[in-house]
VOVO-132273 format. One record per residue (C-alpha): chain; x negated, y negated, z. Coordinates in steps of 0.02 Angstrom, whole numbers. Layout:
VOVO-132273
  kette    east   north      up
      A       X       Y       Z
...
end
This chain:
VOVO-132273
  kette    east   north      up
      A       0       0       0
      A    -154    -109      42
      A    -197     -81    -153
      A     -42    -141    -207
      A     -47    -304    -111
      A    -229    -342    -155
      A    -156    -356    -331
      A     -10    -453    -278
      A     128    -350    -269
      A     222    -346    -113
      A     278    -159     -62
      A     344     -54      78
      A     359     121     114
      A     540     221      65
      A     560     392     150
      A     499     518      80
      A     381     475     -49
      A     415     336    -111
      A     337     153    -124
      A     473      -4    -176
      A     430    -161    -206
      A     482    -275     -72
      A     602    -383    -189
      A     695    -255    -316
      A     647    -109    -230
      A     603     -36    -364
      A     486     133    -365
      A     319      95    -393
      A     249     252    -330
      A     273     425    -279
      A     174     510    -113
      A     153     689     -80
      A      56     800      37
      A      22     954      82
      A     -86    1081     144
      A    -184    1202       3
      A    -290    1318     106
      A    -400    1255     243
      A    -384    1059     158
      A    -253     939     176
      A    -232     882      14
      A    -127     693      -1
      A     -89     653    -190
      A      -4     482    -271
      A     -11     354    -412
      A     -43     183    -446
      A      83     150    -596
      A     -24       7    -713
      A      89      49    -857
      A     260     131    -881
      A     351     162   -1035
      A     526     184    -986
      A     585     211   -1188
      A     460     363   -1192
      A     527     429   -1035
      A     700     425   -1089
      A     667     523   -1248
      A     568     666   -1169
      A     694     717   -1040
      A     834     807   -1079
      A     989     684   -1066
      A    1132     684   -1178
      A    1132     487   -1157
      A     956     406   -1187
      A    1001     243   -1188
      A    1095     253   -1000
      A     927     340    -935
      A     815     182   -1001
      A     913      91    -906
      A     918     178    -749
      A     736     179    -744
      A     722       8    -782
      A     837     -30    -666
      A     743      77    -529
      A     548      94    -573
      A     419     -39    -590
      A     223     -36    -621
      A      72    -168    -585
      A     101    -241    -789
      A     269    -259    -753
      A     258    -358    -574
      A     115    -465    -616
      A     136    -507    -805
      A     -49    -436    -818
      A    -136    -267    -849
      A    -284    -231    -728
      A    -448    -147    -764
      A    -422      34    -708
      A    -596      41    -634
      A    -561    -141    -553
      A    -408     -46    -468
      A    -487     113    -438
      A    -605      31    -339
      A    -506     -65    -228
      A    -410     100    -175
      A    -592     169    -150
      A    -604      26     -36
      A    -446      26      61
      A    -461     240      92
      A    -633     202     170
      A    -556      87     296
      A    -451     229     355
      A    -527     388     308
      A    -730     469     356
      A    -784     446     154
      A    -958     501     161
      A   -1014     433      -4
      A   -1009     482    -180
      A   -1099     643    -279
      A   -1102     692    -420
      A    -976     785    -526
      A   -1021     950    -597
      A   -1046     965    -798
      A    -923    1123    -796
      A    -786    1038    -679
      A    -787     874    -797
      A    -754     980    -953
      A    -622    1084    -874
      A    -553     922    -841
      A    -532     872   -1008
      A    -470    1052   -1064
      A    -322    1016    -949
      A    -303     828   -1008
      A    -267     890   -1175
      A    -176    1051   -1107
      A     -53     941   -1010
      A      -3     803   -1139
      A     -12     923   -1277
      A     172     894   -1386
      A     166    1103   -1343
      A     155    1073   -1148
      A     253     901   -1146
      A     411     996   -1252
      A     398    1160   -1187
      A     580    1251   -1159
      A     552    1310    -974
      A     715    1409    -958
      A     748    1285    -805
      A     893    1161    -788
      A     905    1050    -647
      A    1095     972    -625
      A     997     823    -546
      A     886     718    -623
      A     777     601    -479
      A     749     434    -537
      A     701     371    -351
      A     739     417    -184
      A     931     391    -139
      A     945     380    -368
      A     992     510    -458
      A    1067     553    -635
      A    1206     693    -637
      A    1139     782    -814
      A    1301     831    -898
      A    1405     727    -812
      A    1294     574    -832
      A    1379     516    -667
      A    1239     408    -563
      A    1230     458    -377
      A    1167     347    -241
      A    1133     366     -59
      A    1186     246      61
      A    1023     100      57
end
């Protein structure tokens, strides 16, 4: 959240996992963690860019146009709040900087050859048109656009918890 407000956007923290911004209350992030052996493993995002059109199209709504605008209505990103798109590295860096104040970092090393090429194996895995399209054989009733949002799939009825 300290990242966030270094670059201007004010934010606060929506059980579960989510981060709003303080005005629209908009999503701006998603949270998780969890424990994956002996490590406890915390994963999120920093949305710089979000393309709400593409979105629509790749899920599996009978009504594209109502799903853009639920997430426009209901997601935001760093572009988007500040009219400006940061350096990645610039941003990277100041989460580096803000995890440091809370967490024992004990400096950086160096990344194995063999783990940076399996990286990029799964980069083009995952956003492969194969991967990104694939017919899973599962169909969730519920689509989440944020905590408390949700999209009714064949209905296309929009539930909302109580804010």
């Amino acid at each position: 959240m300290e990242t966030y407000r270094q670059l201007g956007i004010e934010v606060e923290y929506r059980p579960i996992n989510d981060i709003i911004t303080k005005g629209t209350k908009r999503k701006i992030s998603g949270q998780g963690a969890g424990d994956i052996g002996k490590a406890f493993v915390f994963v999120g995002n920093i949305l710089l860019r979000f393309d709400t059109q593409l979105m629509a199209e790749l899920l599996k709504v009978p009504d594209k146009g109502l799903l853009k605008s639920l997430l426009d209505e209901n997601i935001s990103w760093v572009e988007r709040e500040t009219g400006k798109l940061p350096d990645f590295w610039d941003v990277a860096g100041l989460l580096e900087e803000s995890f440091r104040k809370v967490l024992p970092l004990e400096g950086e090393g160096e990344v194995p050859q063999e783990i940076l090429e399996l990286a990029d194996k799964l980069k083009e895995e995952l956003t492969s048109e194969e991967t990104l399209f694939e017919d899973t054989g599962r169909n969730h009733k519920l689509l989440k656009i944020r905590e408390g949002v949700f999209l009714e799939r064949e209905s296309l009825r929009i539930l909302r918890d109580k804010e």
